[in-house]
N, C-alpha and C positions, 0 to 999 in steps of 0.2 A: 828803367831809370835807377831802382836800387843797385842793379848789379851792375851800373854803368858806375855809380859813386864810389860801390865799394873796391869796384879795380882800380879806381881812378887813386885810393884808399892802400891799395896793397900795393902797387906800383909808385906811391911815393914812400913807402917802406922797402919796398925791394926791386929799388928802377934796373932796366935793361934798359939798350940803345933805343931798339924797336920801340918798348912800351912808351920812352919818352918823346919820341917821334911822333907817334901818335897822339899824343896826350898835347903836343906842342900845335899840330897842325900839318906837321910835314908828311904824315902820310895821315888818310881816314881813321878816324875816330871810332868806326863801327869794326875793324879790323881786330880792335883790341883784343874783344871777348873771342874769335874763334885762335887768336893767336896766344889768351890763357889756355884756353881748351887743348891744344895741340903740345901747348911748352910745356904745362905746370899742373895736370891733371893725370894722376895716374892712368895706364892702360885699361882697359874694360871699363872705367867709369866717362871715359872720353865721349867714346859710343851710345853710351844712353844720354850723355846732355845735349847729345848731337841730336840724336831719335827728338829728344824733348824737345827741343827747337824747334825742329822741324814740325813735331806734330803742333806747336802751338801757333805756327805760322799758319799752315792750311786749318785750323780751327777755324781762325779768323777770317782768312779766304775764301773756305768754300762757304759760308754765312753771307758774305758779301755779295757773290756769285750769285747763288740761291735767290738774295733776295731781287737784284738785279734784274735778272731772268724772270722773276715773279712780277715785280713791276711794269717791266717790259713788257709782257704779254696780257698782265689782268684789265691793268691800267689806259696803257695805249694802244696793243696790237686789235685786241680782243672788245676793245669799246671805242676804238674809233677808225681802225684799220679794215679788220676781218673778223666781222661777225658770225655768229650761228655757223659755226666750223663743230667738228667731233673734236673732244678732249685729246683724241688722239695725234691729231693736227696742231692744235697748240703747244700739246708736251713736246712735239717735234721742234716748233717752231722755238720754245723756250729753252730745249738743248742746243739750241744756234746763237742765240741769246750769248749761253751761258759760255759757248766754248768762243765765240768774238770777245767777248769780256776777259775773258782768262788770256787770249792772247793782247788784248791791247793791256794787262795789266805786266803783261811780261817783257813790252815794250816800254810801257812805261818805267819798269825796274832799271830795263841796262840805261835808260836816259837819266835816272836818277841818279844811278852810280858811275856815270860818266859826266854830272854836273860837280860841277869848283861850289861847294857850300862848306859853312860851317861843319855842321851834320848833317844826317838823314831826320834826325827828330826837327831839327830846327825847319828845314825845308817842309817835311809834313806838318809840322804847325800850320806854316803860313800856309800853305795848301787848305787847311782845313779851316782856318780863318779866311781867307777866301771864297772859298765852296761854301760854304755853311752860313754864311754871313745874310741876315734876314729868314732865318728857319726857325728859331725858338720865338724872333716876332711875332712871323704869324704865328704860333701855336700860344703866344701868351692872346694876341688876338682874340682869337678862339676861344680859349677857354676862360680869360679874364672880364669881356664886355659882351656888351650887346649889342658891338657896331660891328658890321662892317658886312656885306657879301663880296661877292666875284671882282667886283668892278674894283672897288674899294682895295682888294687885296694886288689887284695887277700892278693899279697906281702905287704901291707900296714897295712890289717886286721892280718896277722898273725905276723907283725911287734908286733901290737900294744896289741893283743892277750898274747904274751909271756912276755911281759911288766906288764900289769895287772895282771898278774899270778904271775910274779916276786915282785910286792908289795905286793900280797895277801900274798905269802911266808914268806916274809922279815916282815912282821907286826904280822907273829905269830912264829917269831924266830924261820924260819923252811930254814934256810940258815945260810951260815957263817958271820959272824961279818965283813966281809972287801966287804961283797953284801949289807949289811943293808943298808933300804931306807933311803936319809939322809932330808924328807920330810913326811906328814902326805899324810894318804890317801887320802884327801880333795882334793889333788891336781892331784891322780891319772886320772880324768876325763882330767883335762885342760891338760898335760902333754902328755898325750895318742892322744887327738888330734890333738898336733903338731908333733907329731911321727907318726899317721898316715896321715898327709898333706905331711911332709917332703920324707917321707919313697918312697909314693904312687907318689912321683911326681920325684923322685930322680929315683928310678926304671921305670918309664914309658919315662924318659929322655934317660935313659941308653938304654933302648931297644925299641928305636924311636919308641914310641907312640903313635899317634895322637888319641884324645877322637875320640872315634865310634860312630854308633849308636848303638851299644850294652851296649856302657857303659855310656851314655843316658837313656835307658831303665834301667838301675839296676839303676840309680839315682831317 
């Protein structure tokens, strides 16, 4: 975001056709930065902001990967799939994991950059507001009271569940006018998690629930 400001910075000091194109909307926003890189950066330092990039992209990636693949196998394959297998078996089974994730994430890219958005930042927000939405609930859950087990938390997740479905709806006028969200998506995340704090802990009241150690364990 800083390096996005500051082009946004140098290009209304020294506009091109291109840079104001971009900056207006007529072509992508994320183009900017490799189109300084190629115009306005001297030779051989081109190549290492490129190297940089690059390496701080797969930073990020294979972290994700990794842990993907990990939860994949610890989680569900390994505890409710296929048990009592050789580690050799699973490390197999968690490179299969790992290499379907890497391709639906590379599918997912050209679909990203083939959608009509604002940005890419903007669209991953709402993404992550979306996806995320009821995940620091439960973990305030958790760590704040002394309500709630399993049950308690489902009733929460499919609180929060029909919630985020209900804005996805509502933001592509796929509901009636007197349901419409009277909020942007951005907030779908913050929203979802006091729906799922409230829900999860108002239900685990209702049906005297003292945290378990079961529901310890799913935290």
């Amino acid at each position: 975001m800083f390096i996005g400001t500051s082009l946004y910075v140098f290009f209304q000091a020294f506009p091109t056709t291109e840079a104001t194109e971009m900056l207006n909307g007529v072509q992508k926003a994320e183009q900017i930065f490799p189109y300084f890189i190629l115009n306005f950066l001297p030779p051989g330092f081109t190549g290492l902001v490129i190297a940089a990039a690059l390496a701080a992209a797969m930073s990020s990636l294979d972290s994700s990967i990794n842990a993907i693949s990990t939860v994949g196998v610890v989680d569900i394959y390994r505890r409710h799939l296929n048990k009592d297998q050789s580690d050799k078996h699973y490390l197999r089974v968690a490179w299969m994991i790992a290499g379907g994730t890497a391709v639906f994430m590379m599918v997912g890219a050209l679909i990203l950059n083939a959608t009509e958005s604002k940005t890419l930042q903007d669209t991953a927000t709402i993404l992550a507001s979306i996806t995320g939405g009821g995940l620091l609930g439960l973990y305030l859950l958790g760590f704040f009271t002394k309500y709630g087990n399993a049950k308690s938390v489902w009733i929460g997740l499919i609180a929060t569940s029909l919630f985020t479905t209900w804005t996805i709806l509502s933001s592509r006028g796929l509901v009636p006018d007197w349901l419409h969200i009277p909020f942007d998506l951005y907030y779908t995340g913050l929203i979802g998690n006091i729906i799922m704090f409230a829900i999860a802990i108002i239900a685990a009241i209702l049906l005297m629930e003292k945290k378990t150690e079961n529901f310890d364990n799913m935290i």
